[in-house]
N, C-alpha and C positions, 0 to 999 in steps of 0.2 A: 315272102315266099322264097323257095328255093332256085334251083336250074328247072329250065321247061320239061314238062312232063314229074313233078319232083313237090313237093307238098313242103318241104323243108330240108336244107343242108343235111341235118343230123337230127336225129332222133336219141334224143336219150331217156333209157329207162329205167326209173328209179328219181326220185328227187330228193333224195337224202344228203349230205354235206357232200361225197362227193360229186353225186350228179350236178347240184345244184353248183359248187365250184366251177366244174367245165364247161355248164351252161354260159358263166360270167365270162371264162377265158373264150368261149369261142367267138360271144357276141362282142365282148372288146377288142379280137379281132375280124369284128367282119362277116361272121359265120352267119346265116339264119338257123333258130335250133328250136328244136320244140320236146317236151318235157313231160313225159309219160309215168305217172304213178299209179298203181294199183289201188292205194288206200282213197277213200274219199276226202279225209283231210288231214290233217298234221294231228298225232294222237296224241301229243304233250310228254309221251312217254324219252327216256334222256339213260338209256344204257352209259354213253360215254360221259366224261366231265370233266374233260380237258384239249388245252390247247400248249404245243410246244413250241419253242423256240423257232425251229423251220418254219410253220407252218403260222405264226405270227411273222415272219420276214415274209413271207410271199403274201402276204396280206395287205403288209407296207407296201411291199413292191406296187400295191395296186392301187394305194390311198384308201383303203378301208379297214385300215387296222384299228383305229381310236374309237369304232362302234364295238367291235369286240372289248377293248382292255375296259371301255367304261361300261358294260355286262359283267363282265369278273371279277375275279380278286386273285389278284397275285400270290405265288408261295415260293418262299426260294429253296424248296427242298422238293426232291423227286427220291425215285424208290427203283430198283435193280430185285425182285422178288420179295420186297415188305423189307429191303438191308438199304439203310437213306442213303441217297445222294445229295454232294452237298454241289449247288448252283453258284458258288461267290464265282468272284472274276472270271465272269465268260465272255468268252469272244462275239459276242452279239449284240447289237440294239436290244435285243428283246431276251435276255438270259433267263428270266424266270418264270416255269409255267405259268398257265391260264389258268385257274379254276371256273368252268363255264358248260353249263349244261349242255347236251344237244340239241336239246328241244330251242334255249336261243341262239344257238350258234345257229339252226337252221333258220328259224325265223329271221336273224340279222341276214344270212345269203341268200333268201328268198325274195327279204326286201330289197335289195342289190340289184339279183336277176328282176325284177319289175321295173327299176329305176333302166336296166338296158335292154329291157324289152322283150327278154324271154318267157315264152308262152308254157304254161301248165298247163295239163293236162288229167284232171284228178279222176278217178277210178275208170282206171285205164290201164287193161294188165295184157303183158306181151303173152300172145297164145302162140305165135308160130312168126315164122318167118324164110321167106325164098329172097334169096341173094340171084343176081343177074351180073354183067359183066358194065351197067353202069348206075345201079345202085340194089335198095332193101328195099322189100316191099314186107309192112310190120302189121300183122294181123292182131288188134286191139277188141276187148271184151268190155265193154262200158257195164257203170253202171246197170242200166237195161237190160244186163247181162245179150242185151245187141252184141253182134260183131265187127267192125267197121275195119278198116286199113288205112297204112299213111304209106305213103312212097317219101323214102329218103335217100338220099348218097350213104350216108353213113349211119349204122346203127352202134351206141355205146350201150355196153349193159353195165349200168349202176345198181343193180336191182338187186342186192345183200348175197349171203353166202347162199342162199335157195338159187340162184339166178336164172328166170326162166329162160334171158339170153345167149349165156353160159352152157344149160342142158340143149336149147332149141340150135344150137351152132355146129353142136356137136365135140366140142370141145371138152377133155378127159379134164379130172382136178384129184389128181391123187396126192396122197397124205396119209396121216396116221390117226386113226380114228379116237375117241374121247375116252378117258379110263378116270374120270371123273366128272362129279357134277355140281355146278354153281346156283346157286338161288338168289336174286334179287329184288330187294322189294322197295320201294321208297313208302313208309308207315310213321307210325305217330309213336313215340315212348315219351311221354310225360316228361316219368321222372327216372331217364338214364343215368346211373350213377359216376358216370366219367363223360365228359365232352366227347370225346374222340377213342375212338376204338379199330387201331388199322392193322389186320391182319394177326390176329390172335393166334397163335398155333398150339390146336389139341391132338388126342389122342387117334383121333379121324381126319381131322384135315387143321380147318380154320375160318374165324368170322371174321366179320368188319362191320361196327355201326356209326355213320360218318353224319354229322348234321350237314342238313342242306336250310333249315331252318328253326325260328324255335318251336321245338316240340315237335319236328319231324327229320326222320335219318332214313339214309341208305341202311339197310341192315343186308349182307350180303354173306353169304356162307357157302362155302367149298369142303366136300369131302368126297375123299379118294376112295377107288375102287366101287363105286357106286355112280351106274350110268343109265342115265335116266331115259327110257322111250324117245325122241327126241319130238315126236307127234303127238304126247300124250300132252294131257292137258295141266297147265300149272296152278295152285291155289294158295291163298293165303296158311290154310292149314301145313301145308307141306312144309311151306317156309317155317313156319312158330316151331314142326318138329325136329327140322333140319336145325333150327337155334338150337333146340333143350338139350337134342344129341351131344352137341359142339359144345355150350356154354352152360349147362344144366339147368338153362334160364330162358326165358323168352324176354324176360326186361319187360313184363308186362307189354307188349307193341301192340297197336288194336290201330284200324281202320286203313288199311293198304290203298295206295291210291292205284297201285298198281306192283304187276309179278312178274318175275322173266325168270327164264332158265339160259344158260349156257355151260358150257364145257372146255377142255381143251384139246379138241379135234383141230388138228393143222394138213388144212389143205390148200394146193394151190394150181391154179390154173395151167397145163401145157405150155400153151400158148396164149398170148395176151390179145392175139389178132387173128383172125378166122376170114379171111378177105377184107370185107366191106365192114364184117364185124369185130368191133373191139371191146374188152373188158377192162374194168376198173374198181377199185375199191375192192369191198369181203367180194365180190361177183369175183373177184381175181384170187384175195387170196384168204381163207380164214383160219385163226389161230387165237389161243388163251388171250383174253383181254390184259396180259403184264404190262404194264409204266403206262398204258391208254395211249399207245402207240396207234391202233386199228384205223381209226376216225384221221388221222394227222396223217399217216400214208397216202390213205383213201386220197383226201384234199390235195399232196405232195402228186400223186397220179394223174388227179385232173390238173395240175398246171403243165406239166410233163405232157400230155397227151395235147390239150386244148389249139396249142399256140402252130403245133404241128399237123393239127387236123384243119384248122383253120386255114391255113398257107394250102395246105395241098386243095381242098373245095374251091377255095379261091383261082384257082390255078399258078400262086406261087411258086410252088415247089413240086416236085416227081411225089408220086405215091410210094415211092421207096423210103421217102423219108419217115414214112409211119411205121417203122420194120427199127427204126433205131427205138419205138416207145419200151416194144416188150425187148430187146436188144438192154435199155437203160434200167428199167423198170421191174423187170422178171427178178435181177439177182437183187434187189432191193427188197423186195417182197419174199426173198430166199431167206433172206439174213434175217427180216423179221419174223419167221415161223421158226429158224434157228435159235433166236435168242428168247421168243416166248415158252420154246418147250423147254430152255434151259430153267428158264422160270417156276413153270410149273413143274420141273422136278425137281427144284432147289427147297421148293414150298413143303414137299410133301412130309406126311409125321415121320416120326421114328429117330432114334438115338445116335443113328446114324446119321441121318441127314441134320440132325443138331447139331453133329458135331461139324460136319461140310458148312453148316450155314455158318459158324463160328469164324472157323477158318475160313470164308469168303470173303466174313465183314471185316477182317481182322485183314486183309489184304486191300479193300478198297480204301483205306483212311491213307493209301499212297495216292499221291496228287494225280500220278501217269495210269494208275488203276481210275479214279475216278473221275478221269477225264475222258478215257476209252470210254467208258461202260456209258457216259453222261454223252459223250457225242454221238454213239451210236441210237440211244433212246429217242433225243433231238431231231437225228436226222441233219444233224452241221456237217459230218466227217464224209457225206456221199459222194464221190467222186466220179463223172460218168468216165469212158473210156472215147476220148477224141484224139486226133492224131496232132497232139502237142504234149512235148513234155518240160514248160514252163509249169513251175509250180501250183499256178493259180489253176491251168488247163483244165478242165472239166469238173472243177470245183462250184459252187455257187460262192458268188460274189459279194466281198465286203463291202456292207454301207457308208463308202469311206464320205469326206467331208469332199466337196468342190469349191475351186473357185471360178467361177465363167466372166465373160466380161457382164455379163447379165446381171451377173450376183452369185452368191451362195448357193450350194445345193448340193443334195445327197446325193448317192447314184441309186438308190429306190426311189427317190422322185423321179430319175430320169426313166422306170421302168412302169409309170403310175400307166400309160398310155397301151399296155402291153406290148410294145414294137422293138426290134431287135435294136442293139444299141452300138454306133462302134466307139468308142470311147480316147479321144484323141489326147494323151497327157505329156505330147512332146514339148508343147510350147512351138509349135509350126515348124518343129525338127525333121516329121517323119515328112509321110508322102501320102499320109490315110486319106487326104481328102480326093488326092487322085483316083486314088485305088477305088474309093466309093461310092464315085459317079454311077457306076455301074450298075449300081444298086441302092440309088437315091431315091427309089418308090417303096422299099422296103425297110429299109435299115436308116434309122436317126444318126445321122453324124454331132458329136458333140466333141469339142474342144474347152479343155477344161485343163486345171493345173490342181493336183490333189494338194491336201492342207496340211497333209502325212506322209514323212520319208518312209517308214514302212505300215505296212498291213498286216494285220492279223487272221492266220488262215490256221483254221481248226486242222488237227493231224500236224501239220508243219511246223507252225509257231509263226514269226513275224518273217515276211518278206518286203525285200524292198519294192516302192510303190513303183508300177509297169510304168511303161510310156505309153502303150496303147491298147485295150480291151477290144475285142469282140464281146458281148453280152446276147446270150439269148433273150427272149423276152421272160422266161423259165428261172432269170437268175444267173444261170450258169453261163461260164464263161469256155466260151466256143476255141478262141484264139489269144495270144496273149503276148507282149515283146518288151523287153527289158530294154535300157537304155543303149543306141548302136542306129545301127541300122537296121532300117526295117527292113523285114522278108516279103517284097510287096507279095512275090508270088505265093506263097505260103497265106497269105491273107487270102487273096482271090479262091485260092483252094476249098477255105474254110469259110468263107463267105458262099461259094458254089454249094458245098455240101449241105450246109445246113439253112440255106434263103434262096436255091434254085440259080439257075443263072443270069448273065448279067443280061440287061438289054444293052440290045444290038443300039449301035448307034446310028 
């Protein structure tokens, strides 16, 4: 249970990858959180089918990445509008996408949130909600089509680009509405005469028939200036015509397991915070499914928010600290409605845009071209805005190699715990241990010598290894100091800001 009077910490609604990630970040810190979805159970249904590099690090970070990679399969090429990107030598443990459904990416964090104890709540849909000045009271429509209510501190709305968190908050989501429309279907074709078929470009738009197994493909089709009801209902038929248009074929396809529609309507949330209420994932921002970024934000969101929702419930930290999520988070979710609609117009037919796309691909086979466009997709290149300007400063944090007197160790094992980390790599030069008495209930002091004169940081290139880190539990690094003297005060600063202050002695 939660604070008296309070039914649980957090309420989040929606249990889709991002909910169900924050749910993990909050109970790993601490939080109580309880988990509201509308549908009655998981529909098997898998829109996205990927997992990036970011969002494989923060996974490590938590010690649950090797139930994901052993569900996938690796590919070391990614895509910038259907124009390849090539993944060699990247700056990462984990440089090569996931290929990994939704449907087990959710069951793998499902099973996670059970292993730490957060509670589901299936057909359970937020109808309304009144905010107070010390928490949410969350008006729920069960099954039963009964009413019932949860009193929480906090309400997150995970609950997709519909969000009934998002419209009941009162919170604006402007954007640019859809000027075309997608069909996807996962169906059977026999006997498809090519393995692989990814983004074909006709005279209307373009398809893709993608095996997921044998004898059944994603078959997906986009065409322009054609914008579909978004209430109307989707069928097998629609899709078979929507092929014949594009490929003057259906490939023979017969028995759909299932059909979706989407578009490339980008919109995004105002504001990420609304008091007590906060949004995450498509409930914050949606946009054209380009490079299967949507899904990897969404999960990027809930670590960014979690660790920070957490501290504050707890009474760690000032509730100002939840003002730096949409402050970090907002222009992230910018950049990705910027680069999906570059997308979807690079896609579009015409002799014109043949000739753009030529000249696009003919610019990315520069290594500094597609390393831009590959850290941006990733999400490596993110840098928040903290008040340091050491290179590493608000960057996420290299998995460099440790030596402790303990033993070996990575610095994502040191983040397995989700707790802030301060990362001692003077050799008992500085003065960190002093400094972080202060805040020895919160922050892990670890004293270590790295294995590596320098680092490697996406955007910059190799830096030499710090002498001492600040680490959020997020990854990212808060504070940072190169070989010298330490700035004890400049530490305490950034230790205040972002972990509350210190206890009195």
């Amino acid at each position: 249970m939660g604070h008296a009077g309070m039914d649980t910490d957090v309420l989040i609604a929606g249990a889709g990858p991002t909910g169900l990630m924050l749910a993990c970040e909050l109970r790993l810190a601490g939080a109580d959180v309880v988990v509201a979805e509308q549908l009655p159970e998981r529909t098997g249904e898998s829109r996205a089918g990927g997992l990036h590099s970011r969002t494989l690090e923060v996974l490590d970070q938590r010690g649950v990445v090797d139930r994901f990679l052993a569900a996938g399969d690796l590919t070391p090429v990614g895509h910038f509008s259907g124009l390849w990107l090539d993944f060699d030598e990247f700056q990462s443990r984990h440089p090569l996408p996931l290929m990994i459904l939704q449907s087990t990416i959710e069951r793998l964090l499902e099973e996670w949130a059970a292993e730490l104890g957060v509670r589901i709540r299936w057909s359970s849909e937020v109808t309304g909600l009144r905010q107070d000045e010390a928490g949410v009271t969350v008006e729920l429509r069960t099954a039963e089509r009964a009413s019932t209510s949860l009193r929480a501190r906090y309400l997150v709305g995970c609950d997709g680009g519909r969000s009934s968190v998002r419209r009941l908050s009162g919170v604006d989501f402007p954007g640019t509405p859809a000027t075309m429309t997608a069909l996807l279907g996962d169906v059977e074709i026999p006997d498809l005469p090519e393995d692989f078929i990814f983004m074909r470009r006709c005279p209307g738009g373009h398809f893709s028939a993608l095996a997921l197994e044998p004898g059944v493909h994603r078959v997906i089709t986009s065409e322009y200036d054609r914008v579909a009801d978004r209430d109307a209902s989707v069928t097998f038929e629609q899709l078979r015509e929507s092929l014949v248009r594009l490929a003057g074929t259906d490939y023979g396809m017969r028995n759909p397991r299932w059909i979706s529609r989407f578009g490339d309507a980008a919109r995004q949330a105002a504001k990420y915070r609304e008091g007590r209420v906060l949004l995450a994932g498509d409930a914050a921002h949606i946009h054209y499914p380009a490079g299967g970024q949507g899904l990897n934000i969404g999960v990027q969101d809930a670590v960014n928010l979690g660790w920070k929702l957490a501290a504050v419930v707890r009474g760690r930290a000032p509730e100002s600290l939840l003002d730096t999520y949409h402050t970090e988070r907002h222009p992230v979710g910018e950049r990705l409605l910027h680069n999906t609609r570059a997308q979807s117009a690079l896609a579009r037919p015409g002799a014109e845009m043949d000739a753009l796309r030529e000249v696009f691909g003919s610019l990315m086979v520069f290594d500094d071209v597609n390393r831009y466009l590959r850290d941006m997709i990733t999400a490596l290149d993110i840098r928040y805005a903290v008040d340091d300007d050491h290179p590493l400063a608000g960057r996420r944090v290299p998995d460099a190699d440790l030596k402790t007197p303990e033993g070996a160790i990575s610095v994502y094992e040191l983040l397995h715990t989700a707790h802030p980390v301060l990362l001692d790599l003077s050799g008992g030069a500085g003065t960190t241990a002093a400094v972080a008495e202060g805040w020895a209930d919160r922050v892990d002091l670890v004293e270590a010598r790295s294995q590596d004169d320098h680092w490697p940081v996406p955007a910059v290139g190799d830096v030499p290894a710090p002498s001492a880190l600040l680490i959020r539990p997020d990854g990212h690094v808060a504070w940072a100091a190169d070989s010298g003297a330490l700035d004890a005060s400049a530490l305490r600063t950034a230790l205040t800001i972002w972990f509350g202050p210190a206890l009195r002695r």
